[in-house]
N, C-alpha and C positions, 0 to 999 in steps of 0.2 A: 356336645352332650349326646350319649347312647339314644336311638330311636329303640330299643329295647322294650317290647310288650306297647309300642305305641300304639296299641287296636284302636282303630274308629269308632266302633263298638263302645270303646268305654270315654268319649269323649261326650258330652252331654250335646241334642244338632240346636239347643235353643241356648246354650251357657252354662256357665256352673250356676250354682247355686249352692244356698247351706243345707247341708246334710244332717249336722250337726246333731238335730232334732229327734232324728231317726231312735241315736243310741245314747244320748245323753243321759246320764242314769238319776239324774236329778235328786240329788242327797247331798248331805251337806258333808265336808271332810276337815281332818284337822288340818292347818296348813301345813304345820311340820311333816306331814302325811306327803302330802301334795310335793312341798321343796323335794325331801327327800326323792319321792319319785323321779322328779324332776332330772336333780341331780346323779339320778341313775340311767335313765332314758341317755345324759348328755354323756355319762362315763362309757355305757354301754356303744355308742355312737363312736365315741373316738378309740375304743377297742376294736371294734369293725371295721375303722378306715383304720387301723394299723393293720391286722389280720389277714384284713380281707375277704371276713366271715360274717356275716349280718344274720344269720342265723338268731342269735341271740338279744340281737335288737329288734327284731319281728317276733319274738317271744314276749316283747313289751304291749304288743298289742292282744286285745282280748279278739274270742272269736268271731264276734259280731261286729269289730270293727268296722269303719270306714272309713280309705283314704281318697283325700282329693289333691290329686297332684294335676295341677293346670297344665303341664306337658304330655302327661301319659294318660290323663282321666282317672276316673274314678274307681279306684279297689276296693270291695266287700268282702271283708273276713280275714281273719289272720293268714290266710293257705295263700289267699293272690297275693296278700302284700308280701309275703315271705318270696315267694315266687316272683314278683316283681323286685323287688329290692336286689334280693342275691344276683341275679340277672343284670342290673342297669348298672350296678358297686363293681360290677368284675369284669365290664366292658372296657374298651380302647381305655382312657387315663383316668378314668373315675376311681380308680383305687389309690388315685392322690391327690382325691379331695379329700378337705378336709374343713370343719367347722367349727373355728376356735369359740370358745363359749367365752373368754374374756372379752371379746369384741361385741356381746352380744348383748340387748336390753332385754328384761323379761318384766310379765306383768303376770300375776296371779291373782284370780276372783274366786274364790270356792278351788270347782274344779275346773273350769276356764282358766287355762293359759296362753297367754300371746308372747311370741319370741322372735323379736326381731335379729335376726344371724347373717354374718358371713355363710356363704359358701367359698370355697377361697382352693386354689390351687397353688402348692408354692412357686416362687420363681425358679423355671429349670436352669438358668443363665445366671443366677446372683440369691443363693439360697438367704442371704440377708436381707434383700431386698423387697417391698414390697408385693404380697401376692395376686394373683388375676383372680380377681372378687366381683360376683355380682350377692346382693344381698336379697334375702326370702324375710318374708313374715310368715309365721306358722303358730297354725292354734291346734291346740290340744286341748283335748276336754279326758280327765283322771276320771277310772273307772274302779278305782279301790283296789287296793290289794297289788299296789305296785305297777298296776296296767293302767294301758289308757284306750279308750274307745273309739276316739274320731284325730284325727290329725288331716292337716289342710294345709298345703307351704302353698302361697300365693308369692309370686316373682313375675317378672319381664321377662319372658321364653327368648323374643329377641336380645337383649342383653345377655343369657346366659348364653345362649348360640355365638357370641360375638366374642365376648368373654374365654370362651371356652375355644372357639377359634385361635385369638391372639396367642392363648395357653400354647394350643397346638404348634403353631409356629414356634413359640421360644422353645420348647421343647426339642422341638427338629433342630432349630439352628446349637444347642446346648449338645445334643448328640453329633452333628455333625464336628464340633468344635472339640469334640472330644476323641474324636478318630471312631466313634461306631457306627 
């Protein structure tokens, strides 16, 4: 995984903690409101890792956002996460991850969502075969009007590092094998 915008600066020196609170807009929302977002937030995701453009999925987030990613720390506002994202998406193999949403559970409360997901890189050696997956839980909290305010992916840093290692290897030995 990219060390990409990892500032010290934005890792919290006592732990994470919920953010949550900061921007949560506390309103109630229809749920078909909420799915649909949902299911745009997940459309817009898998247009970015084909693309390779995240632009347009940092446009899901409002300006007040907050994100808390346990590896790179804590982004405030749409402008860093935009700037993180496009950044970490377009480094070494990260533009072939990818997050099937069939594999994934979700839970909706209002605007509280939990989404247990793959993160998943396919096999570079056996495109059929199972992919190098570690899996995130991530909550999002809907801020109306198709955005959302706060998102949090909580995963095993070591596991994706280990993960994402193996990837690397199959990768090299899938290009070697191939005469490049």
């Amino acid at each position: 995984m990219s060390e990409h915008s990892a500032d010290p600066s934005r890792i919290p020196a006592r732990g994470f903690g919920y953010l949550g609170h900061e921007v949560r807009r506390q309103a109630t929302f229809p749920r078909d409101e909420v799915e649909a977002a949902l299911a745009n937030y997940h459309a817009t995701a898998d247009r970015a890792a084909e693309t390779g453009d995240w632009n347009a999925w940092a446009d899901l987030f409002t300006d007040d956002a907050i994100y808390v990613e346990h590896q790179y720390g804590v982004l405030r506002g749409n402008a860093a996460i935009r700037e993180w994202i496009c950044g970490v998406m377009a480094e070494g193999a990260n533009p072939e991850m990818i997050f099937p949403v069939e594999r994934s559970i979700t839970m909706i409360n209002n605007d509280v969502i939990g989404i247990y997901v793959p993160n998943a890189f396919p096999d570079p050696e056996d495109p059929a075969g199972d992919p190098y997956q570690f899996i995130a839980f991530t909550i999002l909290h809907y801020a109306g009007d198709g955005r959302f305010c706060y998102e949090e992916d909580i995963y095993n840093v070591d596991e994706a590092k280990r993960i994402f290692g193996g990837y690397m290897k199959a990768r090299s030995r899938a290009k070697e094998a191939a005469g490049a």
